[in-house]
Each structure stands twice: as C-alpha cells, then as structure tokens.
TORPADREN-918336 format. One line per field, with one value per residue (C-alpha): z, x, y; residue number from 1; residue in three letters. Coordinates in steps of 0.2 Angstrom, whole numbers, plus 5000, padded with zeros to 4 digits. Each point is the difference from the previous one (the first is absolute). Example, Ala and Ser with C-alpha at 12.3 -4.5 7.8 and 13.67 -1.06 7.14 Angstrom:
TORPADREN-918336
up = (5039:4997)
east = (5062:5006)
north = (4978:5017)
n = (1:2)
res = (Ala:Ser)
***
This chain:
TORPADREN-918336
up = (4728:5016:5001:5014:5005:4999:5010:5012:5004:5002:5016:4996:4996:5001:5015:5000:5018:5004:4991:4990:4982:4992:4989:5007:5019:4994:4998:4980:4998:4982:5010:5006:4981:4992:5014:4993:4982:5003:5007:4989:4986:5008:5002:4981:4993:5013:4997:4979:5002:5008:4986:4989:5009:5004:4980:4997:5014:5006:5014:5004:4992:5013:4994:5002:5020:5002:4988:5008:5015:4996:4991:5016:5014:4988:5000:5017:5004:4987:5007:5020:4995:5001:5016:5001:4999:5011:5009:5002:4989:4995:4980:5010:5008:4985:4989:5011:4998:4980:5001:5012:4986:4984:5009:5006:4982:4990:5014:4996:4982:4997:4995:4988:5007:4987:4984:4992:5002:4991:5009:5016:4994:4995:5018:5008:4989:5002:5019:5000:4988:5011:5015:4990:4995:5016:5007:4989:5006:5016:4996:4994:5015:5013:4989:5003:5016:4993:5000:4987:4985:4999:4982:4996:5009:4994:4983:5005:5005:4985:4990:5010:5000:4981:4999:5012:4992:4984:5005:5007:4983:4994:4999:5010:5018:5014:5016:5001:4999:5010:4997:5014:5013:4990:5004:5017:5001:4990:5011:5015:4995:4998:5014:5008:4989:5006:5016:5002:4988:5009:5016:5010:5016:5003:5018:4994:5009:4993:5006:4991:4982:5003:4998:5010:4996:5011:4993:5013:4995:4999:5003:4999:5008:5018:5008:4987:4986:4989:4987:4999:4986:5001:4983:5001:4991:4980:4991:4983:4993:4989:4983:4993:4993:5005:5005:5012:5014:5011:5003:4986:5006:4982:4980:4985:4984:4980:4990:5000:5020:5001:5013:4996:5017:5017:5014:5016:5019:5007:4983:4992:4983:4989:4981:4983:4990:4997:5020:5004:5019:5005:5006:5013:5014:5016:5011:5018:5012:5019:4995:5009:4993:5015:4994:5013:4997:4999:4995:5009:4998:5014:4992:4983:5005:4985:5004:4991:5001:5008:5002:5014:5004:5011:5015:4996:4998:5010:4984:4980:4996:5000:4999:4985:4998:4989:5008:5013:5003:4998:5010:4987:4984:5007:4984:4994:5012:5000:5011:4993:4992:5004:5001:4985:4985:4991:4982:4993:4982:4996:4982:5004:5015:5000:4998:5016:5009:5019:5004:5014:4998:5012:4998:4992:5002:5016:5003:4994:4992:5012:5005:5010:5019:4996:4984:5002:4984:4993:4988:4995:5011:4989:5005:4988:5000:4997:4994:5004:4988:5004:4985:5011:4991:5011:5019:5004:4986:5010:4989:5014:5015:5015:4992:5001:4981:5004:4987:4988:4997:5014:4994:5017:5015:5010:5020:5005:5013:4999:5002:5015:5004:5019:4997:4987:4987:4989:4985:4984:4986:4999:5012:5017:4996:5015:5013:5008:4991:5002:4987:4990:4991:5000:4989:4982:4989:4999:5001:5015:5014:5000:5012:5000:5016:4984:4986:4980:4998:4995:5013:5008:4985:4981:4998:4987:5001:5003:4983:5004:5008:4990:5004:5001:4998:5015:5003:5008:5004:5006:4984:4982:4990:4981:4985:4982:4986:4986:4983:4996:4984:5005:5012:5001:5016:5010:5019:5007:4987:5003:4988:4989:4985:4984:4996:5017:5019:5004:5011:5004:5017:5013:5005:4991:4992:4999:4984:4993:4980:4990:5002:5019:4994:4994:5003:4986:4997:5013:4989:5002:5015:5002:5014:4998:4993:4996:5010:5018:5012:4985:4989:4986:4993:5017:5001:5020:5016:5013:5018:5014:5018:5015:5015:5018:4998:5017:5013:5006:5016:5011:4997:4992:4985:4984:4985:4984:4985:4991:4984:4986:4983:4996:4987:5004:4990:4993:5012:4986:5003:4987:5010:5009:4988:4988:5012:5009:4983:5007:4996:5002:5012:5015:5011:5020:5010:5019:5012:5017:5017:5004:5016:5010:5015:5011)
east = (5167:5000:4982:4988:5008:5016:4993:4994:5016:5012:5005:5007:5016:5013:5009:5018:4999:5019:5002:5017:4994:5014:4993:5016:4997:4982:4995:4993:4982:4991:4986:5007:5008:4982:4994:5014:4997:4981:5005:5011:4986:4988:5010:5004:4981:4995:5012:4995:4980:5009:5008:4987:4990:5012:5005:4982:4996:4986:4997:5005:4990:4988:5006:5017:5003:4988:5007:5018:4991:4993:5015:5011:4988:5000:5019:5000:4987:5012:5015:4994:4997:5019:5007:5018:4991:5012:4987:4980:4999:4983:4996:4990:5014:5010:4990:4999:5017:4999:4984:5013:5013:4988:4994:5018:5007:4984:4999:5020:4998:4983:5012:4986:4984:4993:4997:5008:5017:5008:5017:4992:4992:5015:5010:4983:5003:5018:5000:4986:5015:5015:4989:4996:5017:5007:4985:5007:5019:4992:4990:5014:5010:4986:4995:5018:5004:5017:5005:4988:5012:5007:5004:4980:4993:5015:4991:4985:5006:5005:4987:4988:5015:4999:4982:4999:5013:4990:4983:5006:5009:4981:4995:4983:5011:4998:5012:5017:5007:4994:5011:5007:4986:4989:5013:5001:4980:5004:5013:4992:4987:5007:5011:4982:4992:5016:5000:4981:4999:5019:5006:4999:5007:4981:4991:4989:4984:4993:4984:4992:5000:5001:5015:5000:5016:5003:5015:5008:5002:5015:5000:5015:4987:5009:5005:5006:5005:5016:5009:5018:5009:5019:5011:5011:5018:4997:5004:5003:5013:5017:4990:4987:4989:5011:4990:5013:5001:4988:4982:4986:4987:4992:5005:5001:4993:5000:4983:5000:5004:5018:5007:5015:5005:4996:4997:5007:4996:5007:5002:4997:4998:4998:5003:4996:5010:5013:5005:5016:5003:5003:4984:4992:5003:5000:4987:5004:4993:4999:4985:4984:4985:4987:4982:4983:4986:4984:4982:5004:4988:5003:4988:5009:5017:5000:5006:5006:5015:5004:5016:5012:5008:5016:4991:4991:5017:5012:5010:4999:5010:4986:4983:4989:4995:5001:5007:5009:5014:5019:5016:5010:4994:4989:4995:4991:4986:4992:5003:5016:4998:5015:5018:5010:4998:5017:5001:5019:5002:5018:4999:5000:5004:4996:4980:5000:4986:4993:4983:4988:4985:4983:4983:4990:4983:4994:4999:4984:4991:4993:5004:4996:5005:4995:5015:5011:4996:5001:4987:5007:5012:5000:5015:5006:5018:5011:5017:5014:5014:5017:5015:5015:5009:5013:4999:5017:5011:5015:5000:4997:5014:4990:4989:5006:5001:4988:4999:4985:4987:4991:4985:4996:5009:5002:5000:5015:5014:5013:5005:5002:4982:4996:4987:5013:4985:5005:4990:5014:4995:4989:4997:5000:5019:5008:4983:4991:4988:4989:4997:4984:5005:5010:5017:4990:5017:5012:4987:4993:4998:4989:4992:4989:5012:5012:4993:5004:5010:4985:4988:4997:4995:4996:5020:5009:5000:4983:4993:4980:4985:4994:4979:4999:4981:5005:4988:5006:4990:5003:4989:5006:5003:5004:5000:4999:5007:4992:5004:4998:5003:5019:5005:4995:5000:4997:4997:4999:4996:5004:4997:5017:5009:4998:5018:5009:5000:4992:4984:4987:5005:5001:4990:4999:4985:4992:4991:4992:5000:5006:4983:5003:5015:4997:5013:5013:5014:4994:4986:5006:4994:5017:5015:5017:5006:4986:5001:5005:5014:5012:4988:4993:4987:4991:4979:5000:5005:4996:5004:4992:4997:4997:4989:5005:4986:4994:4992:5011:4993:5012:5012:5015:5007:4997:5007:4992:5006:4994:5000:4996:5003:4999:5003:5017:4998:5016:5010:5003:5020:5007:5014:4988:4988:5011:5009:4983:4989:4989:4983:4998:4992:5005:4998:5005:4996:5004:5002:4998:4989:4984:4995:4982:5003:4986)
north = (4849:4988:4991:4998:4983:5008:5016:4985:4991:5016:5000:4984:4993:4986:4999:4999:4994:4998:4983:4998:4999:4991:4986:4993:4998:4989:4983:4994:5004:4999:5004:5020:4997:5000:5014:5012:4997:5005:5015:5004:4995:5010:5017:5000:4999:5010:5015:4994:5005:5015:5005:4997:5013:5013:4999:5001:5013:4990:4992:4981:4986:4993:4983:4999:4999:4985:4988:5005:4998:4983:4992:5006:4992:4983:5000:5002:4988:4987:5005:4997:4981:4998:4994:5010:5019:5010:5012:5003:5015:5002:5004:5014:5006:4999:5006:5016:5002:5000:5011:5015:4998:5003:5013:5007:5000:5007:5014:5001:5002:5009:5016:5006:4997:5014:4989:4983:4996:4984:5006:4995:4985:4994:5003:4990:4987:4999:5001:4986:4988:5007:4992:4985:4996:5002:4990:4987:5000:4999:4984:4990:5002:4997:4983:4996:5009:5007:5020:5010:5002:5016:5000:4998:5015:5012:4994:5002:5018:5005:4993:5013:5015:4998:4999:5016:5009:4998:5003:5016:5006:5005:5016:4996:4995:5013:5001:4995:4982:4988:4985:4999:5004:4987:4987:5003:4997:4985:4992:5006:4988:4985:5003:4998:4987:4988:5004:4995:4984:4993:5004:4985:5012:5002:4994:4985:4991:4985:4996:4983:5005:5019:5010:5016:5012:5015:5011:5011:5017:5009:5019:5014:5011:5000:5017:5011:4989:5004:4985:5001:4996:4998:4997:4985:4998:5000:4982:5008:4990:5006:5003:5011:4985:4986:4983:4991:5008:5014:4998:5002:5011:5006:5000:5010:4990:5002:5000:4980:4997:4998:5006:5015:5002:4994:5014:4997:5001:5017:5006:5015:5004:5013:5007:4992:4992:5013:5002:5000:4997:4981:4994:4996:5011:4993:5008:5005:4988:5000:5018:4998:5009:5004:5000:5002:4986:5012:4991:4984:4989:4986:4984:5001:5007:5014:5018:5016:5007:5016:5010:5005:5014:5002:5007:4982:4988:5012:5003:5007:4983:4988:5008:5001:5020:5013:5017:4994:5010:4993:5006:4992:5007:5017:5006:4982:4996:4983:4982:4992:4984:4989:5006:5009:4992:4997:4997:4995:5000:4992:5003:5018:5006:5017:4997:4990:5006:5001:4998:5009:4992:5011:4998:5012:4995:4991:4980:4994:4984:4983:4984:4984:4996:4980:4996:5015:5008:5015:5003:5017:5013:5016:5008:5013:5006:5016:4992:5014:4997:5005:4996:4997:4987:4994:5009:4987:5002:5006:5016:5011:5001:4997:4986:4979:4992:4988:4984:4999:5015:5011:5013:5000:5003:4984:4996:4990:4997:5011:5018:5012:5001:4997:4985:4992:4998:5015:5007:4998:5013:5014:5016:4990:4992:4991:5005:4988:4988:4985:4987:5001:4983:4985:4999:4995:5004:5012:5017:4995:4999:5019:5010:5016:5006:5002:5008:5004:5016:5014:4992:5016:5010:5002:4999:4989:4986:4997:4997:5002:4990:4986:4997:4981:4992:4985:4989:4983:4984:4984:4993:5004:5015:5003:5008:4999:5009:5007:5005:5019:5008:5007:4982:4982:4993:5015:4996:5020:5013:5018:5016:5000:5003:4987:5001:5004:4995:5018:5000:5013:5007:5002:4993:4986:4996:4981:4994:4984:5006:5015:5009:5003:5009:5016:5014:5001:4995:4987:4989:4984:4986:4989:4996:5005:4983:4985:4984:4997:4998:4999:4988:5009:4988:4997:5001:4995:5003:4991:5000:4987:5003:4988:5004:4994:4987:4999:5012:5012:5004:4988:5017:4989:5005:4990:5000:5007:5009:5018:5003:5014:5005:5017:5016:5012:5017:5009:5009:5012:4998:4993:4990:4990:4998:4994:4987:4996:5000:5009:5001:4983:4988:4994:4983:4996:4984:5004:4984:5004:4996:5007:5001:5005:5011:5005)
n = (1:2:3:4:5:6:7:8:9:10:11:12:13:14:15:16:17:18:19:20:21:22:23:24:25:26:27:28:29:30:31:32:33:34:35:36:37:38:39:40:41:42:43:44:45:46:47:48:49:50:51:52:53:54:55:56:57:58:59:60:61:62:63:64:65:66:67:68:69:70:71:72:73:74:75:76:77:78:79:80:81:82:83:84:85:86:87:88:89:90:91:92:93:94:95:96:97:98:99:100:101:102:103:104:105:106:107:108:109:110:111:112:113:114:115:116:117:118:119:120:121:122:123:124:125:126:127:128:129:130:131:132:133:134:135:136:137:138:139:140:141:142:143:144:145:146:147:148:149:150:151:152:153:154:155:156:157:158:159:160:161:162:163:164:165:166:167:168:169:170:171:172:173:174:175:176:177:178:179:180:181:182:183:184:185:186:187:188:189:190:191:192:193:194:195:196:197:198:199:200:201:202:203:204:205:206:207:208:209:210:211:212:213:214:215:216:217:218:219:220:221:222:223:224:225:226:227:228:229:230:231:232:233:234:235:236:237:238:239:240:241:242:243:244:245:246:247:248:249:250:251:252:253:254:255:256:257:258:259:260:261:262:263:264:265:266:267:268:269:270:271:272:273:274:275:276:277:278:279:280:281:282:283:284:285:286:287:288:289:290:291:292:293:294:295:296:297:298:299:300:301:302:303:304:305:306:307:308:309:310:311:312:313:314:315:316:317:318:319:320:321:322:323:324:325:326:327:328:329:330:331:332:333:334:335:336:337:338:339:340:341:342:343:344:345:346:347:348:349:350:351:352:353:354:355:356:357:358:359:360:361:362:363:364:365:366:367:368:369:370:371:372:373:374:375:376:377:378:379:380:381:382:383:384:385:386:387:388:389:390:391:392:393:394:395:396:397:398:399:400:401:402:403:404:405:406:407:408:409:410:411:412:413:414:415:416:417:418:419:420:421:422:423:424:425:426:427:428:429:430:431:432:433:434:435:436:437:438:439:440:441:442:443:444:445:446:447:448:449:450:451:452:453:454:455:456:457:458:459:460:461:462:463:464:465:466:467:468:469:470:471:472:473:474:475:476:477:478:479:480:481:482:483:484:485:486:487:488:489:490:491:492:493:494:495:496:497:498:499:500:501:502:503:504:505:506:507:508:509:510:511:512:513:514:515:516:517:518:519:520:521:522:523:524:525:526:527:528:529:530:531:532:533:534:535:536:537:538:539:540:541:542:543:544:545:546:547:548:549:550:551:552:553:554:555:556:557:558:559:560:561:562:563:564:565:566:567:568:569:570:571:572:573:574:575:576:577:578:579:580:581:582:583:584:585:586:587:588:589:590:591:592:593:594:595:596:597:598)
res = (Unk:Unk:Unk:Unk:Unk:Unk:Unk:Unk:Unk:Unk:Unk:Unk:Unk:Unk:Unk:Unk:Unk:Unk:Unk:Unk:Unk:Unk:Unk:Unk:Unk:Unk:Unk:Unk:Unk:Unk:Unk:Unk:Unk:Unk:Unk:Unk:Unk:Unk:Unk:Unk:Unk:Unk:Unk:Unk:Unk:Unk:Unk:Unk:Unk:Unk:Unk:Unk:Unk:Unk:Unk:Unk:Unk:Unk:Unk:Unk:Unk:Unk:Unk:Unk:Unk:Unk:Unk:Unk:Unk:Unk:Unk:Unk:Unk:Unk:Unk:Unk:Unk:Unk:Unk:Unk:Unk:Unk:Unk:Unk:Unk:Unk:Unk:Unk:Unk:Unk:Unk:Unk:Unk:Unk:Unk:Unk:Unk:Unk:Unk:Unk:Unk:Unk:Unk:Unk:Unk:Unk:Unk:Unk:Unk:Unk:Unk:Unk:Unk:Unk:Unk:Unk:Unk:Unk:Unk:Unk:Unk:Unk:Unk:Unk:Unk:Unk:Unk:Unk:Unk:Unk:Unk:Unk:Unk:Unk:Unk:Unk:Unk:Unk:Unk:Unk:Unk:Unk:Unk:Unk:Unk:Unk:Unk:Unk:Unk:Unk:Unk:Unk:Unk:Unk:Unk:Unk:Unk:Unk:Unk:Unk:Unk:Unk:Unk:Unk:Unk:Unk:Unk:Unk:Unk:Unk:Unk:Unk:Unk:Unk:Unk:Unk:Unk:Unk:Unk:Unk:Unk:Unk:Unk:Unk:Unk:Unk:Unk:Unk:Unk:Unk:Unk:Unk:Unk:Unk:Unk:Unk:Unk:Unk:Unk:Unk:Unk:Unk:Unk:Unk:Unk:Unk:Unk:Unk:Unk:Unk:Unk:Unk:Unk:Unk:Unk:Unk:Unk:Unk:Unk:Unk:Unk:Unk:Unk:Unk:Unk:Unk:Unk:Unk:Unk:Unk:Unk:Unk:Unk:Unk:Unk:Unk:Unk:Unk:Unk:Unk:Unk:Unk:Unk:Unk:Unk:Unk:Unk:Unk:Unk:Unk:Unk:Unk:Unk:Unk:Unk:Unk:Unk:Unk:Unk:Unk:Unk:Unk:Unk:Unk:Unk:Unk:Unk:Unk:Unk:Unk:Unk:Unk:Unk:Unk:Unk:Unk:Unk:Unk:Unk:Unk:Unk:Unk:Unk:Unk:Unk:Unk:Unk:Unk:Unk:Unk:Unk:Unk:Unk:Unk:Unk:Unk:Unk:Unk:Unk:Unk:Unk:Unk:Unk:Unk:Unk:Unk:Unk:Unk:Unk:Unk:Unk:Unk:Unk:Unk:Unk:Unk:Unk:Unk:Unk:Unk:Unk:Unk:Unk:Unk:Unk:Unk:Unk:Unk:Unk:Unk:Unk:Unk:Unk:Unk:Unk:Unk:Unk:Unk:Unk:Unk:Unk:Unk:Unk:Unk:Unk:Unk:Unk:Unk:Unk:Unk:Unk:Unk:Unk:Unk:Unk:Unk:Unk:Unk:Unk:Unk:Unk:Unk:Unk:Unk:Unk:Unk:Unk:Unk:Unk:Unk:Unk:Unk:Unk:Unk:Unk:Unk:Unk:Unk:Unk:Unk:Unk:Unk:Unk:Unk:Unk:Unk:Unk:Unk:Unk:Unk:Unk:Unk:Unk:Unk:Unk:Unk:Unk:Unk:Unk:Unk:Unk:Unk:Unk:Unk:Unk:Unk:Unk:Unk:Unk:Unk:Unk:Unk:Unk:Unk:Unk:Unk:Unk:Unk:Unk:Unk:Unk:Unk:Unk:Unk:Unk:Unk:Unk:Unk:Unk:Unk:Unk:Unk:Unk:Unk:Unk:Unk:Unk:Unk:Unk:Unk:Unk:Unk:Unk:Unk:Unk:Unk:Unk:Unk:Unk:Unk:Unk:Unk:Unk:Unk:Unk:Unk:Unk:Unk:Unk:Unk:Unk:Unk:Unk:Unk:Unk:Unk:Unk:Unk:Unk:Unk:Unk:Unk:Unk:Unk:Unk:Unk:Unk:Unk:Unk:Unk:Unk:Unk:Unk:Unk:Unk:Unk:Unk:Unk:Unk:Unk:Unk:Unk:Unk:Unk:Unk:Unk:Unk:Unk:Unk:Unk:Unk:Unk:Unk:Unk:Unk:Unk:Unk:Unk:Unk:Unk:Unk:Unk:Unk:Unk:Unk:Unk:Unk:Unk:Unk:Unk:Unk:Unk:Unk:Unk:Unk:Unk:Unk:Unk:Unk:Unk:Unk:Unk:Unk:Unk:Unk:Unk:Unk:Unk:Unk:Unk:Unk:Unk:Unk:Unk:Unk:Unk:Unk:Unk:Unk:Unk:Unk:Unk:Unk:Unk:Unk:Unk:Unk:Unk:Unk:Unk:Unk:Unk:Unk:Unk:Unk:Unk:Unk:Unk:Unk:Unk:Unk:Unk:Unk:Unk:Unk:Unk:Unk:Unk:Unk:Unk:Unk:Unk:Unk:Unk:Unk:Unk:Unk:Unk:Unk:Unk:Unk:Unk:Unk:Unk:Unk:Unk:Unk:Unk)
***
C-alpha cells in the first residue's frame, strides 16, 4: 500500500548516529518540542489514510500524504523560528524517516493482502496512536529537558497492546500476533525521531546565518561483528509485588489502571493467579548470550541478528544455536542459556524444581549499533524441568544439610575435591566445579559442571521440556487478557477442560477462543487459573526495557536491560502444574552489559 513518494524515499531513514538519546542529557528546546509533536502528528494520519484503504482494499487516497506533507513542513518552518533548536534536522530529512516507518508498519501488517481487513486497519491505526502517544512523552521531556516519563509510555503501551489484542480477536486477522514486533518498530522509531531532533553531541559549523550539521556515523560493521550480552545480579526485592524495596522494571494492572503488582529487575514470573511458589525467582546473572551482527549497514548502524555455534564462541555455554550438542546433558541438544535455573518453593518443598534452560530455535531478530537497542532478539527456548525438591536436605549420608532450599546442585568451597570448588548435589557430588553464578540466596551459587540428577537421560526426576516463545527487547513488551467463555482475564489460552485443569496434549495446543479448540473433551480456550503472578483480576502485563543509549562500537560494555512477556504451556505433571499454575504467562526483565566485539 506504500505510495509512489513513499516508493521514492525508501532507502531512507533516521539515523541513530551514535548520539545518547536521553531527553535527560539535553538542553530545553520548544523548538525540538514542536519538531517531535509533528512527527508524531504526522505518523498517526498517515498510518490512518492507511487504514482507511487497507479496510477498504483500495488503494491510498492521493490526498492524504500532501496535506500531512504540507502541515509538517509548516511546522517545521514555525518551529525553526525559535532560537534554542538542538540540531539542523531538516523536515525533509525527517520526514523521510516518518515516510520508512509508515511504510515499515503497513508492510508489517499487510497480513491479508487478498481482500478487506478491518483487523489490520485497526493494528495500522493503533501503531500510528502508539507512535503518537510516545511522540507526546517524548515532547514534554525535550520542552523541559528532563528524563522522558516512564509511567507515560508504559501507558501508551498498553493502550496499543489493548487495541492490538482486540483488533486481532476478529475472525478476518491473518498471521500470528504481532504485538510485540509492531512495538519494537515503534520504539525503534522514536529511538530515531529523538536522537535526530535532540543530541547536541553532534559536530556543528556556523557559517553567517547557515547552520551546517554533519553527524558522525557509528558502525558495528567492523571485522566480524558479535554483541555480547552479559546478565548482571538480580535487584528483585523480598516480595512478590512489594513496592519498597528492588528495582521496577514492568507492572501487572486491573481493568482501571491500577497497578496489582510491580515486576522486578532480574525477576521471573510465572502462573496466574492460583500459583503457588513465592515469586519472583531470581534469574541467574553473570550468562552471556553470543549473537553475530549480519546485514550491517554502517551509515545507520542497524544490523540483524545471527546465531553462534560453539565451534563459533569455543563453548555450548554462551552461544545462541539450536542443535548444538551438550556434554552435560547428551540427549537435549541446543546452546545453553544461562546457568541452571533453580526454583525453591518453601511452602512445599517437595515441588521445588531445577531448570535447564537451551535454545531450541536459533537467535534471530535486528537491532542498532548507534543506541544499543534491541529491536527484537527471538530466541526460543526448551526449558528441561527436573522436580528435585531439596538436593541438600542432609537426608542422604554423603550429602552436607545445607540451610534453605537447593533444586539445583550448587558450586561452593568445601569438600575433598582437588580444586576445592566442589559440585554439592546431584550425579557429579564432591567433583570439580566452576561457578556459573554468584551466591543470589541460599540455592545458588549453580553451575552446569554440576548438573540435576536425571541430566543424562529421560530418568526421574526430569519431568519433561517445556517450549518457551522468548523473545527479549530492550523496548517494551506485553500482554492483555481477554475474557473467553470458560475465564475472564486470560493472558495465554490453551485447548482445556471447562471444569478441570486438564489441557489437550501434549503437545499443548495455543488458542485465542473456543472455536480454535476442537478435540473433545478439550473444547474450551482458557489458563489453568485466570489472572497473573498470583493476581486474579489482572488485564496487563507490562514489562520495560532500556537500551545502552549510545554507540557501541568503542567495545565497552554498557549497561542495558532485556525484557519479555511470554506464554508457558502445561507440563502435563500435575505437581508442577499445580505449584507453577501452569498454563499461564510468564514475564522476565534481564539487566546486564552489552558489549560490541569486532
């Protein structure tokens, strides 16, 4: 649906030119104020005259593009008469920019380019307000030249999830969900919008009344690129949805915005509202995650992401592949992702759990060298589960009684081992081990040179592989429930029972309504329990990232935060999926360091 102006100015897009982007670090301007809000004006009725056409099926009104077009240049033009504007930036070269994106997001949606589609004109329309509202966050802190308000785009987030989540509930949407991947086109963009309209890190020549600015580029494209990330210790608090202490990454809210629970930095979540395992797990840090920079493009600084391999990293422990074979588990293939996974449960010991998490689909998805971001790394899992409850118990003769709960076997001084950093629990008890972690509490800290009991084989107590849809980004990521027939507030519906916590499978097997479940006694579209992370009327989750915000081609780390919310199926054992509340959805946030290396 692009039109010939559109066709014209392809090749073109904002730069992200390794300028830091935090409203934060700029002077006031009302003049890069009004230069945002145009933009932002300009995105939403242009990605409207799409929807109007795609709905429709006809092309795009001949009129629309000019009057944007005209009412753009005339802010420009008002806004250039203000002597505190931060850069140069043209409206043509801005404008090019917001061309790129319209055409990025209806080339994105255009899922059913055979006929009509109101479910498409809807996600245009809403990706076109998602932009405008954050356009508008954006504005407010450049006028003032504070820190862009976190609270305001995480509602301008889930005004658009909402709106997505509803557009594709009609029977006319083709494809699978596209939340999150429109997102990620959407933050991308204002990534680049304020980057262009505010960095004053720019090399400036005044010449009488001219002002010439020439951005230096900032290119990842050196050598054979790779982008380390490196998970740093959790700040997740001592509370499920406490507000006093830990870092706040994300939120789960009620139908009228209040906030149930605050999601925490390192967490991990899982379960509705009937789950019954203290939450949240602390998430190993001190995992890198290996991933090749393929497509470089070395004016803009955007790239694709490609995986390793341990031929590619010199080991299964930090590349990003699928099939990779693994000495410490040899029948379950696939780059490990961060050090075993513990999972204590103090109200029931017994169901404490230990996780192996692989990958099972190889790393892919794109992002920018200039700000650090991640647009999307798809990175889809196999979470081995193993129900060891306590390993340290001191029920057995030759194993310590260690204080608090260990699903996993730990790495720690002590023992008769020749390096005096022995494996504690499981098969490889009192041998040689190194730390895959720091001490985070009483189960760690672990290390796949000590692994669950059952690691070698299909032998209890490994329960099963649970297939986890990851897909982190240094942008935002959510859901939002919906009511079905058997549940209210339903984040993650799989093929089930009415009455009973009984799923088709396995596998299991993903639905939106009742109609997409058609194998009896398995008719109904619900979760195990409604709600999320022990909150039973939620309608949100949201979870915010933070790029590096600057290039990353001086090689030093920089600091940055993944996130992700996802769907976890039913192991079909009824221990853990009782305790777990599994089906149900899932939220991580992942501080760490990312890091280019040439």
């Amino acid at each position: 649906m692009a039109h010939m102006r559109r066709s014209a100015l392809s090749v073109v897009i904002l730069a992200l030119l390794g300028l830091v982007t935090d409203a934060s670090s700029a002077q006031p301007s009302k003049c890069s104020s009004l230069k945002v809000k145009a933009a932002g004006a300009a995105v939403s009725q242009l990605l409207t005259c799409e929807g109007k056409a795609v709905a429709k099926h006809v092309p795009v009104d001949a009129s629309c593009e000019p009057k944007s077009t005209a009412a753009f240049d005339a802010a420009f033009a008002k806004a250039d008469k203000r002597a505190d504007c931060l850069t140069a930036a043209s409206a043509g070269t801005v404008w090019a920019g917001v061309d790129r994106f319209v055409s990025d997001v209806a080339s994105a949606v255009n899922g059913n380019g055979a006929g009509p589609s109101v479910c498409d004109s809807r996600k245009l329309r809403a990706a076109g307000g998602n932009a405008n509202d954050q356009a508008k966050c954006t504005l407010k802190a450049v006028r003032k030249g504070r820190s862009i308000d976190t609270k305001c785009l995480m509602k301008a987030e889930r005004k658009f999830a909402s709106s997505v989540s509803k557009a594709e509930a009609r029977s006319d949407c083709s494809g699978s969900a596209q939340t999150s991947a429109l997102e990620a086109v959407v933050d991308a963009f204002i990534s680049d919008l304020l980057a262009a309209l505010t960095s004053t890190s720019t090399t400036t020549t005044l010449a009488a009344s001219t002002t010439t600015t020439t951005f230096p580029p900032c290119s990842c494209c050196t050598g054979a690129p790779r982008l380390v990330f490196t998970t740093r210790p959790p700040d997740v608090g001592s509370g499920t949805c406490a507000t006093s202490d830990g870092t706040i990454t994300g939120t789960v809210q009620d139908d009228s915005g209040t906030t149930l629970c605050n999601l925490r930095s390192g967490g991990l979540y899982f379960g509705g509202a009937g789950v019954g395992i203290p939450l949240p797990a602390a998430v190993p840090d001190t995992g890198t995650y290996i991933t090749k920079l393929v497509d470089c493009d070395s004016t803009t600084g955007l790239f694709d992401f490609a995986p390793t391999t341990d031929a590619d990293t010199g080991t299964n422990r930090n590349c990003t592949a699928a099939g990779v074979a693994n000495p410490e588990y040899p029948t379950r293939p696939g780059c490990l992702f961060g050090a075993p996974l513990p999972i204590p449960n103090p109200d029931s010991i017994a169901t404490s759990t230990c996780i192996i998490n692989r990958v099972t689909t190889s790393a892919s998805g794109s992002g920018n060298c200039s700000d650090g971001s991640y647009a999307l790394l798809d990175l889809p899992l196999g979470s081995d589960i193993y129900l060891t409850g306590d390993l340290l118990d001191g029920s057995a003769a030759d194993r310590p009684d260690v204080a608090g709960i260990q699903p996993c076997p730990i790495c720690t001084p002590g023992g008769t081992c020749g390096s005096g950093t022995c494996c504690k629990g499981g098969p490889r008890h009192d041998q040689d081990c190194v730390p895959g972690t720091s001490a985070l509490g009483a189960a760690y800290p672990t290390s796949h040179d000590c692994p669950p009991p059952g690691a070698g084989g299909n032998a209890s107590p490994f329960v099963g592989t649970l297939p986890i849809p990851y897909a982190v980004t240094t942008g935002s990521s959510s859901k939002v429930a919906a009511d079905l027939s058997a549940q209210r507030f339903v984040f993650c519906g799989f093929c089930g029972q009415a009455f009973a916590p009984t799923f088709q499978g396995p596998p299991a097997h993903p639905c939106a309504a009742d109609s997409e479940c058609t194998t009896a006694p398995f008719t109904k579209c619900r979760q195990r329990t409604s709600g999320a992370f022990g909150q039973g009327p939620a309608r949100t989750i949201s979870e915010m990232g933070s790029r590096a915000g600057i290039c990353l081609n001086s090689g030093a780390p920089y600091a940055a935060t993944l996130v992700s919310v996802f769907c976890i199926p039913p192991t079909y054992n009824s221990t853990v999926d009782a305790s777990a509340d599994l089906p149900g959805p899932g939220a991580v946030s992942l501080p760490g360091q990312a890091q280019f290396m040439p």
